[in-house]
KOLMAR-874763 format. One record per residue: residue in three letters; z, y, x of N, C-alpha, C in turn. Coordinates in steps of 0.05 Angstrom, whole numbers, plus 5000, padded with zeros to 4 digits. Each point is the difference from the previous one (the first is absolute). Example, Ala and Ser with C-alpha at 12.3 -4.5 7.8 and 13.67 -1.06 7.14 Angstrom:
! residues 2
ALA515648865264500050244982500050245018 SER498650214993500150245016501450224985 
END
This chain:
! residues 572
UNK148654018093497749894987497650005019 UNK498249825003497749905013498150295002 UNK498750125012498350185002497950014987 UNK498349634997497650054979500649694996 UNK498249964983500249714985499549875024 UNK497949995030499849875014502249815011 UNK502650215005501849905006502049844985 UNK499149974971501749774991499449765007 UNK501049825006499849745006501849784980 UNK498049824995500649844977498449695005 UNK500949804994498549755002498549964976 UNK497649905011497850004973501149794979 UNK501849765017501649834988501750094969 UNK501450285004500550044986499650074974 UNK496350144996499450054986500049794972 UNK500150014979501949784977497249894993 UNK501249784997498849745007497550054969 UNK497649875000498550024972500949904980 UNK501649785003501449784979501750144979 UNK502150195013501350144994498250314983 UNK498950195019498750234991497849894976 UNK497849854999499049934989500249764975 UNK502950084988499849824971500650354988 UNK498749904969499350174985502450164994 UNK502349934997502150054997500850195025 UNK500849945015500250205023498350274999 UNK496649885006498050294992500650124976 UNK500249914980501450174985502450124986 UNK501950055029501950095011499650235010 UNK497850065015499650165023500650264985 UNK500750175018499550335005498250215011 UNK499950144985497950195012501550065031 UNK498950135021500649975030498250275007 UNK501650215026498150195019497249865000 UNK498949784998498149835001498450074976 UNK500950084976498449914969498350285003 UNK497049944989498450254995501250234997 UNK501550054973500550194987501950155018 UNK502549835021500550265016499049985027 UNK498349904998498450095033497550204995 UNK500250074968497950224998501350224992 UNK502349944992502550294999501150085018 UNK500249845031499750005022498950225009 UNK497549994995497850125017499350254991 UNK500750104968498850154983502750225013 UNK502449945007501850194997499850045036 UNK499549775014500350035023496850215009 UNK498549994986496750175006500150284980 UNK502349954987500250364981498050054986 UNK499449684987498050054976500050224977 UNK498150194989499550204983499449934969 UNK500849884983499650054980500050194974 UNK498549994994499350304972497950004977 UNK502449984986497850024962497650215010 UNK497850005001497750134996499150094980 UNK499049784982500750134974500749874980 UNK500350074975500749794971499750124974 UNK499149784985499050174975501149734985 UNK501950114985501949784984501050224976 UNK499649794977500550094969504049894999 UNK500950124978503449904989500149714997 UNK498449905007500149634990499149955034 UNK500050215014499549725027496749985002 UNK497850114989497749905000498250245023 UNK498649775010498850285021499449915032 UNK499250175015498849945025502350085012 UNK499849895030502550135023498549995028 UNK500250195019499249885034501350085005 UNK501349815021501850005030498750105023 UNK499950145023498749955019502949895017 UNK500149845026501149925014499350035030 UNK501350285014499549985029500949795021 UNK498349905019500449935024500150095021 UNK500949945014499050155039497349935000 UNK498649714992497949915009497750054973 UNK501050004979498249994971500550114975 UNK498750154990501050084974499149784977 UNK502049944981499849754985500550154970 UNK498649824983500950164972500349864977 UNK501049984983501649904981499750054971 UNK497749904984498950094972501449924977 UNK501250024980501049834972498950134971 UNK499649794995498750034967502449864991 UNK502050304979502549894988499049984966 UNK501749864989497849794981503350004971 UNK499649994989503449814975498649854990 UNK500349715000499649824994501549934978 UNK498849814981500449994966504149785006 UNK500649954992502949984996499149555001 UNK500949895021499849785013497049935004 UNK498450195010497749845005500650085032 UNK502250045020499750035024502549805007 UNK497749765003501049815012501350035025 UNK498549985026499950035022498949725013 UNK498249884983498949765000496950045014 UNK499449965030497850085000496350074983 UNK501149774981498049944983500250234975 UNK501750174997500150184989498150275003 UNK499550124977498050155005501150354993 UNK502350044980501050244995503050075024 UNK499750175010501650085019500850345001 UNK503050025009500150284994498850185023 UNK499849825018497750245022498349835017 UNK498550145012498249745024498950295023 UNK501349845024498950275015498749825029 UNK500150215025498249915023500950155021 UNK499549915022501350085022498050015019 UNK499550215016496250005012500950165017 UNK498050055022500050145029498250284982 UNK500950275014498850175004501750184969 UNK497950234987500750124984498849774974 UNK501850174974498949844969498450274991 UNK497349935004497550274983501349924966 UNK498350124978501050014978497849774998 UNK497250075010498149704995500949745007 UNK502149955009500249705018503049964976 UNK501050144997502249954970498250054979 UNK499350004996497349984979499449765000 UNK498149925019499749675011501549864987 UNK502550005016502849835005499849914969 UNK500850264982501249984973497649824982 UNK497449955011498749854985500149715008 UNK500849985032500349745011502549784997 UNK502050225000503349795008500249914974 UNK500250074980500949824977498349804995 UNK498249965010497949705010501449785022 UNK501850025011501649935022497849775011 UNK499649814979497849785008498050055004 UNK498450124989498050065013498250234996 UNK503450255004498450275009499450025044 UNK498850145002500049995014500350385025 UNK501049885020501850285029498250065008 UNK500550215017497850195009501649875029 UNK498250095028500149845026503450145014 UNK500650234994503150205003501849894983 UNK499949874983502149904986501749745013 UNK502850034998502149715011500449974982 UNK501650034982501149824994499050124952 UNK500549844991500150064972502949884982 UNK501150124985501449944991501450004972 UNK500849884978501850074979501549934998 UNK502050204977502350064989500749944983 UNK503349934996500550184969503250145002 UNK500350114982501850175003502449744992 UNK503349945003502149894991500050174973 UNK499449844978501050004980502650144992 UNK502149815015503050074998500650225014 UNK499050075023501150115024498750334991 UNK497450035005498050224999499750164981 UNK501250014970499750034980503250064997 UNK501749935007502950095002500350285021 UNK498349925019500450215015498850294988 UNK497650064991498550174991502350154975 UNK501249804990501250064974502550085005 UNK500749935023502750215007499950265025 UNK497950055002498350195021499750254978 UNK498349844976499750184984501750194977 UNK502649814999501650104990503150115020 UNK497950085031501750275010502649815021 UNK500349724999501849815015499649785011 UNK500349895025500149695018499649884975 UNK498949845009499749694994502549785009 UNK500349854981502049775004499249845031 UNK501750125017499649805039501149694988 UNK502049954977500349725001498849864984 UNK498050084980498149924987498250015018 UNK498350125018498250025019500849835017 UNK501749885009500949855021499349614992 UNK499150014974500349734990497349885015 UNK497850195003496950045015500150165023 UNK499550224995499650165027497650165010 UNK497949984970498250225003498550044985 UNK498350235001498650074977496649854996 UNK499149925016498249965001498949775008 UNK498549744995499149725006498249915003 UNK499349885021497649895006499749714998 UNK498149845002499149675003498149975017 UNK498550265006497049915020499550235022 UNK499349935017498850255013497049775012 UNK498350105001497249945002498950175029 UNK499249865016498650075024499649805019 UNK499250115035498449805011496949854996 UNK498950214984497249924988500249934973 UNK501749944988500549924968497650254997 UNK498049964973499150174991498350305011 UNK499849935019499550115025501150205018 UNK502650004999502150165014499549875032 UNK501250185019500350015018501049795009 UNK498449835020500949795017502650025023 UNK502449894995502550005017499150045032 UNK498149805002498350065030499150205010 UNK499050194984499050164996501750215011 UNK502750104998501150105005502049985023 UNK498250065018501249955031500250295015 UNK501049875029499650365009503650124991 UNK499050284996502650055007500350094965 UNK498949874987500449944964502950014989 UNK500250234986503650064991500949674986 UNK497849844989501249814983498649755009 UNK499950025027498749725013501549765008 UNK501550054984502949635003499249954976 UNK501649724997499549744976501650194969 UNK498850014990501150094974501150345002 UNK499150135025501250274988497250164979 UNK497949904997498850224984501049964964 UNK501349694997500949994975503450115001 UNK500349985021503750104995500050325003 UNK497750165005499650344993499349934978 UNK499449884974498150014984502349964984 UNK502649795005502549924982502250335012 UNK499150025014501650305003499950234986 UNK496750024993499250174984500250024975 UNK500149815000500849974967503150114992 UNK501149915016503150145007500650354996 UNK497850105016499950255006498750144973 UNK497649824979498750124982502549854972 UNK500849855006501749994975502650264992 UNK500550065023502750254996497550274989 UNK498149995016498550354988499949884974 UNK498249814987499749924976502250074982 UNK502149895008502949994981500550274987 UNK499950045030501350304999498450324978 UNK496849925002497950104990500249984972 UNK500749724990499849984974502850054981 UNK501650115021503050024989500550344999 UNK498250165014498550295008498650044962 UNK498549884999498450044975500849924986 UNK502349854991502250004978501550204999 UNK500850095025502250284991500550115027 UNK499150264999499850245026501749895012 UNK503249974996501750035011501549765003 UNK497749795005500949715009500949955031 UNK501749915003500949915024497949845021 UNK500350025024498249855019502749785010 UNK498849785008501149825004501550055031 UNK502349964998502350005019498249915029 UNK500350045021500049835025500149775004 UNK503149925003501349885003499249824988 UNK498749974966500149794988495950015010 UNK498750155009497749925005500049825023 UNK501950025020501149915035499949694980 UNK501349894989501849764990497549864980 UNK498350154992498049784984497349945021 UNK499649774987496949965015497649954982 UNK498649885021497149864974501249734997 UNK498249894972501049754994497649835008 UNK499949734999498949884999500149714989 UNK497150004992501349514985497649925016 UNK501049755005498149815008500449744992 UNK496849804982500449764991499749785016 UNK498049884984499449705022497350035017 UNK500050205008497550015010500050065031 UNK502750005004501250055023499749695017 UNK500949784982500049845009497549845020 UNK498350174989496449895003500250175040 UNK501250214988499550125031501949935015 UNK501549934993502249955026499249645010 UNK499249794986499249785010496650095015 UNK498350194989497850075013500350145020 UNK501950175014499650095022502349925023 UNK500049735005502149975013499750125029 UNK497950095015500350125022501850245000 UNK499450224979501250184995503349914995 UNK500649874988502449904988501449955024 UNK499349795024501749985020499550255023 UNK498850214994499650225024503250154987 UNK499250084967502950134995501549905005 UNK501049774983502949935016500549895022 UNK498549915019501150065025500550275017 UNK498450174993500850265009503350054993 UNK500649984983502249994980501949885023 UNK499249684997502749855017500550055026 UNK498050155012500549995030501650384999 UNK499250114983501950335002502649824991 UNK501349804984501849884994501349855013 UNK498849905024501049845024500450215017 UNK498950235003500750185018502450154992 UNK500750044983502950114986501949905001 UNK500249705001501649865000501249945028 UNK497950025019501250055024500950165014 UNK500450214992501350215009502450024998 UNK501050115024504549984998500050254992 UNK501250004977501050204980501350275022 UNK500050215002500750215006502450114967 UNK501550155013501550124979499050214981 UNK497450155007498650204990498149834977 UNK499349735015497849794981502649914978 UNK502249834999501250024981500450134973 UNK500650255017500550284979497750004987 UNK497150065020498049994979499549714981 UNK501149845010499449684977502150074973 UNK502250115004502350034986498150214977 UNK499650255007499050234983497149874989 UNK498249815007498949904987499649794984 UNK501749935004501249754986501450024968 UNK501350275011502050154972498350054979 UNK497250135013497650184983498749674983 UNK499949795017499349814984502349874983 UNK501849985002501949954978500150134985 UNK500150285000500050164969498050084988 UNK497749935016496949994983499949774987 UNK500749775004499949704987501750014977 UNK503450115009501349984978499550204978 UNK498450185009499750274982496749884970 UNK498749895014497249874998501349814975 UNK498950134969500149834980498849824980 UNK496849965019498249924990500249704999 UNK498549864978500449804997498249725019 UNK502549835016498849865015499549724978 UNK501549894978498949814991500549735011 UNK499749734998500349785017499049995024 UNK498050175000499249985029499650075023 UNK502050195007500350135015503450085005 UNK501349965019502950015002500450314994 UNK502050014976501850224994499750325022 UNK500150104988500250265021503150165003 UNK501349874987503450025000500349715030 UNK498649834985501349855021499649955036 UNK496850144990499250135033502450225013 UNK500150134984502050315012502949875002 UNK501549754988502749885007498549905029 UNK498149905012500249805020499250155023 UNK498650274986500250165022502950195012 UNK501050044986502650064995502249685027 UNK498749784991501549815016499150015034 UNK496950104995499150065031501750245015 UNK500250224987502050195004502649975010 UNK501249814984502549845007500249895028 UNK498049805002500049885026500150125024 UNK497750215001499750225014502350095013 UNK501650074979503050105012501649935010 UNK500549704993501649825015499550025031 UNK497750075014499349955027500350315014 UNK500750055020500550175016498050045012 UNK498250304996498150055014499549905033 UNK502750055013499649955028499249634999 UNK500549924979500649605003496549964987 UNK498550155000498149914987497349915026 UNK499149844999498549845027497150004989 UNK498349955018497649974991499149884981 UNK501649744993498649924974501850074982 UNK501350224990501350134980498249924975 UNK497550224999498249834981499549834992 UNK499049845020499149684989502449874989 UNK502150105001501749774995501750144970 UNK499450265005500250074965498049924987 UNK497750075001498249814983499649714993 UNK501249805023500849774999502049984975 UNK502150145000502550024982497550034971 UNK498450175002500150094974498449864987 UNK498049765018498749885002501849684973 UNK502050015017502149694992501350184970 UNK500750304999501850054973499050184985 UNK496950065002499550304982496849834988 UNK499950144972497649954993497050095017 UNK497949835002497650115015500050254994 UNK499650134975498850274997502450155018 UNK502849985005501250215016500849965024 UNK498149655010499150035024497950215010 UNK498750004985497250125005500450325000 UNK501750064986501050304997501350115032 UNK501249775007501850145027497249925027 UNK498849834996497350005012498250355004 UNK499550064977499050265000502050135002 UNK501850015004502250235012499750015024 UNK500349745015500750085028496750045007 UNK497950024986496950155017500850234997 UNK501650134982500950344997501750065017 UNK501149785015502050115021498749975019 UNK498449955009498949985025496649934999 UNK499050244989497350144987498949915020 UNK500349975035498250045014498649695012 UNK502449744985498849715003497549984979 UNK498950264988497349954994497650124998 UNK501150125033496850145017499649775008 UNK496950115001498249845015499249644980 UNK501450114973498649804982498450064974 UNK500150225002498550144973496649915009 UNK499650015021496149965013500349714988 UNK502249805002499349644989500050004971 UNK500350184982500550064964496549945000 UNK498350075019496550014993499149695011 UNK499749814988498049795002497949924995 UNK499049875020497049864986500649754986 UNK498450034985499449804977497549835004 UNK498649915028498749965002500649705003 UNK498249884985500349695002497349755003 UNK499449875009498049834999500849615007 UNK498549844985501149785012499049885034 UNK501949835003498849925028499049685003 UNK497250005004499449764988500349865025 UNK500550055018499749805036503149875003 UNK502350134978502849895005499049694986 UNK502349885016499949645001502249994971 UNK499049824989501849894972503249935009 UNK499749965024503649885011501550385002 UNK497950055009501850395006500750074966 UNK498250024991499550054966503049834988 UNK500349765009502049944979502150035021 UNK500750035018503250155015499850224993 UNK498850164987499650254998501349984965 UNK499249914989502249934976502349864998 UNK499749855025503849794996501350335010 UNK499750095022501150215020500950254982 UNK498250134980499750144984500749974963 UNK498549844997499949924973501549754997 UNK502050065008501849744990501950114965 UNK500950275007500650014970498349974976 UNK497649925008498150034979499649764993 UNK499649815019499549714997502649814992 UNK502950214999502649844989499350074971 UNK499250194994499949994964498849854984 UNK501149834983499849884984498050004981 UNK497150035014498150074970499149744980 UNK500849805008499749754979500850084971 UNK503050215003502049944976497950274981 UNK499850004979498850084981500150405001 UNK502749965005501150234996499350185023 UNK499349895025499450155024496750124991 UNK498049964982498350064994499450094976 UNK501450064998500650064964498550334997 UNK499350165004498250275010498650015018 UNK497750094980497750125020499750254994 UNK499150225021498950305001497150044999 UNK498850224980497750064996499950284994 UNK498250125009498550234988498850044974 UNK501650144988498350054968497350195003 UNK498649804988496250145007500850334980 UNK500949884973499950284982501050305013 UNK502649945005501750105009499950085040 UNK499549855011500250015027502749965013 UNK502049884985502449985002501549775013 UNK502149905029500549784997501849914982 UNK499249784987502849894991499149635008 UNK502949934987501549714999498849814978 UNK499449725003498749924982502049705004 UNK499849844979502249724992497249885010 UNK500649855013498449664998500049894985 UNK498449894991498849804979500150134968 UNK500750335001500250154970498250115003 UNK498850145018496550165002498649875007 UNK497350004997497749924995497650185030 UNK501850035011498950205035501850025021 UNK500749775003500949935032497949985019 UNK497750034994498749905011499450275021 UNK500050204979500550335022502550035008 UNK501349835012502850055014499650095022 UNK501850195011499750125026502149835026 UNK498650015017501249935019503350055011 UNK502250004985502650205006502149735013 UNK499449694991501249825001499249905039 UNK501750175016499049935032501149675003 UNK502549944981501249705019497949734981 UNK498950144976498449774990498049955013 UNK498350225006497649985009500750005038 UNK501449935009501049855033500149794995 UNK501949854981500649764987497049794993 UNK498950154994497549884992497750015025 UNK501350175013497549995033501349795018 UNK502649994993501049775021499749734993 UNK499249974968499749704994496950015006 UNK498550145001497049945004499549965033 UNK502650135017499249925032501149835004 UNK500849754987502049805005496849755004 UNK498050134986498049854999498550005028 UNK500050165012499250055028501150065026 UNK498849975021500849905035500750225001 UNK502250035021501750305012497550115018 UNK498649845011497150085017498550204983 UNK499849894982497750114988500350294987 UNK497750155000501350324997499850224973 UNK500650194998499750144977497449984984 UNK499050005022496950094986498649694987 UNK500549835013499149744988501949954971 UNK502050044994502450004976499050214985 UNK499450214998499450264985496949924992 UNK498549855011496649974994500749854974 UNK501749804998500849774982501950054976 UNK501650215014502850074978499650365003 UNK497550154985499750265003502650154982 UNK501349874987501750064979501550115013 UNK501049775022502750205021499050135020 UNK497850235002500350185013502150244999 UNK499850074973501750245007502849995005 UNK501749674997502450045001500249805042 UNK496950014997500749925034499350265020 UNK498850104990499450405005503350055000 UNK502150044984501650054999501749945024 UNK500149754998502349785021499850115031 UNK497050004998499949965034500250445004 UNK499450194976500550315009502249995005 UNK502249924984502550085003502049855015 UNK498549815018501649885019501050145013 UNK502849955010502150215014500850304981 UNK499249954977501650304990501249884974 UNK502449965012502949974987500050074975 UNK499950254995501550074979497750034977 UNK497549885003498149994983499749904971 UNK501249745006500049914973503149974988 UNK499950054971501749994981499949764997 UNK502849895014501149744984501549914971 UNK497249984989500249994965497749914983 UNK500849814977497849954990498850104978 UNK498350214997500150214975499049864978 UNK498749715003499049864973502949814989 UNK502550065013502149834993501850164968 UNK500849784986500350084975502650185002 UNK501549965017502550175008499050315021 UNK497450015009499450275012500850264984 UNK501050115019500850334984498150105022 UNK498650254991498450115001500950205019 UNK502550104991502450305007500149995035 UNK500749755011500449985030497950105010 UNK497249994996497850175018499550324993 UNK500649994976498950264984501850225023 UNK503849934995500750105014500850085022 UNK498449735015500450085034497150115012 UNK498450014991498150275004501350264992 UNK500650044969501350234998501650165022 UNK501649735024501950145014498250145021 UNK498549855007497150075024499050274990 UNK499650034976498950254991501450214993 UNK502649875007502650334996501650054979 UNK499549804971501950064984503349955005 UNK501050224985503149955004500949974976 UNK499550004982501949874975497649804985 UNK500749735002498849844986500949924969 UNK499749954987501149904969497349874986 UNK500549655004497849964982501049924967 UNK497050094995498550004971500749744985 UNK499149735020499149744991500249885022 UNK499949724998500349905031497450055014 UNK498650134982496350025016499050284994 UNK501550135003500150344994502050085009 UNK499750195029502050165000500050385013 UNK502850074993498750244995502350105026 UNK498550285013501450125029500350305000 UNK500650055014500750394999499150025035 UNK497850165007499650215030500850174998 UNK500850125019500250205021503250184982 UNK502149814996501850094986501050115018 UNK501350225003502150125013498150215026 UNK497549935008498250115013498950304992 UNK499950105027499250345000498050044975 UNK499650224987498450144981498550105013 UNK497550044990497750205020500850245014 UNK501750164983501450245011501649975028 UNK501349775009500949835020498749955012 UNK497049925000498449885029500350155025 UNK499450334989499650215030502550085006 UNK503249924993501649935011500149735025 UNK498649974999500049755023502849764996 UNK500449835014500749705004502550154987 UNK501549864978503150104996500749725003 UNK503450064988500949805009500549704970 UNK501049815009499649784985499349954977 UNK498550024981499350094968500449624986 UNK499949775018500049814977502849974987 UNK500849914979501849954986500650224991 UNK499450144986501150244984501650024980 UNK502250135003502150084985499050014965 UNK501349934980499750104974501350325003 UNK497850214987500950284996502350034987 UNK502150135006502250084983498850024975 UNK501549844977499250204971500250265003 UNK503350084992500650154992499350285021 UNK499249965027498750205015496850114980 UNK498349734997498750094986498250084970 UNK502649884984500150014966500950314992 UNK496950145005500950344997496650044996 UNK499950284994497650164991500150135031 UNK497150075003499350115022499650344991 
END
């Protein structure tokens, strides 16, 4: 194997083409990857022998009550507040616009005084417009699984495990929809946290914050299953190892993933190029074995996994047969017969006979077999977002800059009725996005900008009116309308993987393809949606417990085994 990523060599050629990566369908295919937040901060937490420890808690038999975490660093002490809450029986949606929640906590630099949870508890349940103290990252709520959290307590308390194949249908006790920071409300600016900052990458101050919740859902359980009966059981290991945090996410995802396309093509290309580097590598017999042993762990996590995927999302039986067929293949070839493009040309195979999603599965396999094609890309996960128009470009650059680029945008069909058939808005009441019919509401007129190939479409018939000479700034004095989608064109020239080829005002848009290919960026491993515009995920499943951090780096934790029952259907 290569000594450091430097030494892989790969043609940029290879990297997969946008046409391909970028239909909705594919992105929401993807897999979480060594690349996704959530384990490049489980990474770091086990690899730095992070300290975590209840400090204190003051919780009643119902779950009600204060909690602090503190959380050591080498570089920072960080701390971890929750106001745990029972919420009345379906008023916890997980709908941001929701206001009753079973907990709302915060994640801040330094110690939690009893004055600043004091604070907190008058501010967070304002989410809109309470407002953080300048130490605070991130803010967040909860609610407990209904099904999941409430089964557990109740067989804790009556002295025995909890059902692992009832628990297996989800995968944790505890759920989130929001984490709030970056200045939201006046939390701590992402920028802000530079230097040698324990949580200074893209999304780790919210993926400690989805951890924590992880770590405060088991004391909770366990606490309120204590004050039902002395001699209640504490929850197995094994089955704490195997659950995670949950999470849903609606349509509001969609707003961010067409709004930040700089960000969008920094991730996944980081992504394709550790994925072009893998693929080039001539298999060693030791790399096999390890593809083989992780390969297995993802077949019987898929086939084991009984949550409901619904129309839209391919079977999780039928992921684990096709991984099972990758397995197969594998065998047929004789380690010594396997050549440098061994990879590429299984993925090719799996490319012509396996569904996307278990393409995408053996994709994030082989970054686990060869961890090290993605040094030296974690520093490209941080982008600027900085954009401005350029008014001195000539109208002739401006429109090769859309044949070159925006050609899938300008093939869609927006004449036909149906390609425009939705528009997106912000609900003033609520603060919420949603989806609105054309020509049934009475406020299109507040439509948000989410439709990129209409509004190109409409900049290219207005430059048809004018000389290739002539330049931005003379077109934008006349047509101020298309600034922001000519701001757009000319930032993201040359970055590929920016825009989502898709039309979100089209009457056939599913919502599900973006929701869930962020999810993969952000680390979830079990997806199951809700609705085609709701869907719901499980973190840090199979990942170390706090008690595990100052054990340092162990070995492979994704895909986790379902716990024996009958090991642990017993009283403690």
């Amino acid at each position: 194997m290569p000594a450091n990523s430097g030494e892989y060599r790969f043609d940029v050629d290879s990297l997969r083409d946008p046409s391909d990566l970028m239909q909705p369908e594919r992105l929401g295919s993807l897999k979480q990857t060594r690349l996704s937040f959530a384990r490049l901060l489980m990474e770091k937490m086990t690899a730095e022998e992070w300290d975590i420890t209840l400090d204190r808690a003051d919780l009643d038999r119902d779950g009600v009550g204060r909690a602090v975490y503190t959380i050591e660093t080498p570089s920072q002490l960080l701390s971890f507040g929750v106001f745990s809450h029972n919420s009345g029986e379906g008023e916890n949606t997980d709908r941001i616009i929701a206001n009753d929640w079973d907990l709302w906590a915060f994640l801040c630099e330094g110690e939690i005084t009893d004055d600043l949870m004091d604070d907190q508890f008058e501010e967070l349940p304002h989410v809109r417009e309470g407002r953080a103290t300048p130490e605070i990252l991130i803010w967040t709520r909860a609610n407990r699984s209904r099904r999941f959290f409430g089964h557990i307590v109740d067989s804790l308390a009556a002295g025995h495990q909890p059902d692992i194949d009832f628990l297996s249908t989800g995968g944790y006790l505890m759920r989130s929809s929001g984490y709030y920071g970056n200045g939201l409300n006046g939390t701590k600016e992402f920028r802000a946290m530079d230097g040698d900052h324990p949580l200074k990458g893209p999304y780790m101050a919210q993926m400690l914050a989805v951890y924590m919740l992880r770590v405060f859902g088991y004391d909770l359980a366990e606490r309120m299953a204590e004050a039902r009966d002395s001699d209640a059981a504490t929850l197995d290991y094994d089955i704490k190892r195997y659950l995670g945090t949950g999470n849903s996410s609606g349509v509001g995802i969609i707003h961010y993933v067409v709004n930040h396309p700089q960000l969008m093509h920094a991730w996944l290309r980081a992504r394709e190029v550790a994925l072009a580097r893998a693929k080039s590598v001539k298999p060693s017999p030791e790399d096999v074995e390890r593809f083989r042993a992780v390969l297995d762990k993802a077949t019987t996590w898929f086939a084991e996994d009984d949550s409901d995927t619904e129309e839209f999302f391919v079977s999780k039986d039928r992921i684990a047969r096709e991984l099972q067929e990758i397995a197969d293949r594998v065998e047929t070839v004789r380690t010594e017969e396997m050549g440098a493009s061994f990879w590429t040309d299984l993925c090719d195979w799996a490319e012509r006979h396996l569904e996307k999603e278990t393409q995408e599965v053996l994709h994030s396999l082989l970054l686990d077999v060869y961890p090290e094609t993605c040094e030296g890309l974690v520093s490209s996960l941080t982008a600027s977002e900085r954009s401005d128009v350029a008014p001195e470009m000539s109208l002739g650059e401006l429109q090769s800059l859309l044949t070159s680029e925006y050609q899938w945008a300008l093939d869609i069909d927006m004449s036909d009725p149906d390609a425009r058939r939705f528009f997106w808005y912000r609900s003033i009441e609520e603060e919420e996005p949603r989806i609105g019919v054309r020509g049934e509401q009475d406020y299109e007129e507040y439509g948000l900008p989410i439709g990129i190939a209409n509004q190109v479409q409409q900049l290219e018939d207005d430059l048809d009116e004018y000389g290739a000479t002539q330049t931005v700034a003379e077109f934008l004095f006349e047509h101020p309308e298309h600034r922001d989608v000519v701001e757009r064109v000319q930032t993201v020239h040359g970055l590929s993987y920016a825009e989502v080829r898709a039309n979100p005002l089209d009457a056939d848009f599913v919502p599900l393809s973006f929701i869930s290919s962020l999810k993969a960026i952000w680390g979830v491993q079990k997806k199951h949606p809700k609705s085609k515009g709701w869907v719901k995920g499980t973190f840090f499943q199979g990942a170390p417990l706090a008690e595990d951090l100052t054990d340092g780096p162990e070995s492979y934790w994704l895909y986790p085994s379902k716990p024996d029952r009958a090991a642990h259907w017993r009283a403690d």
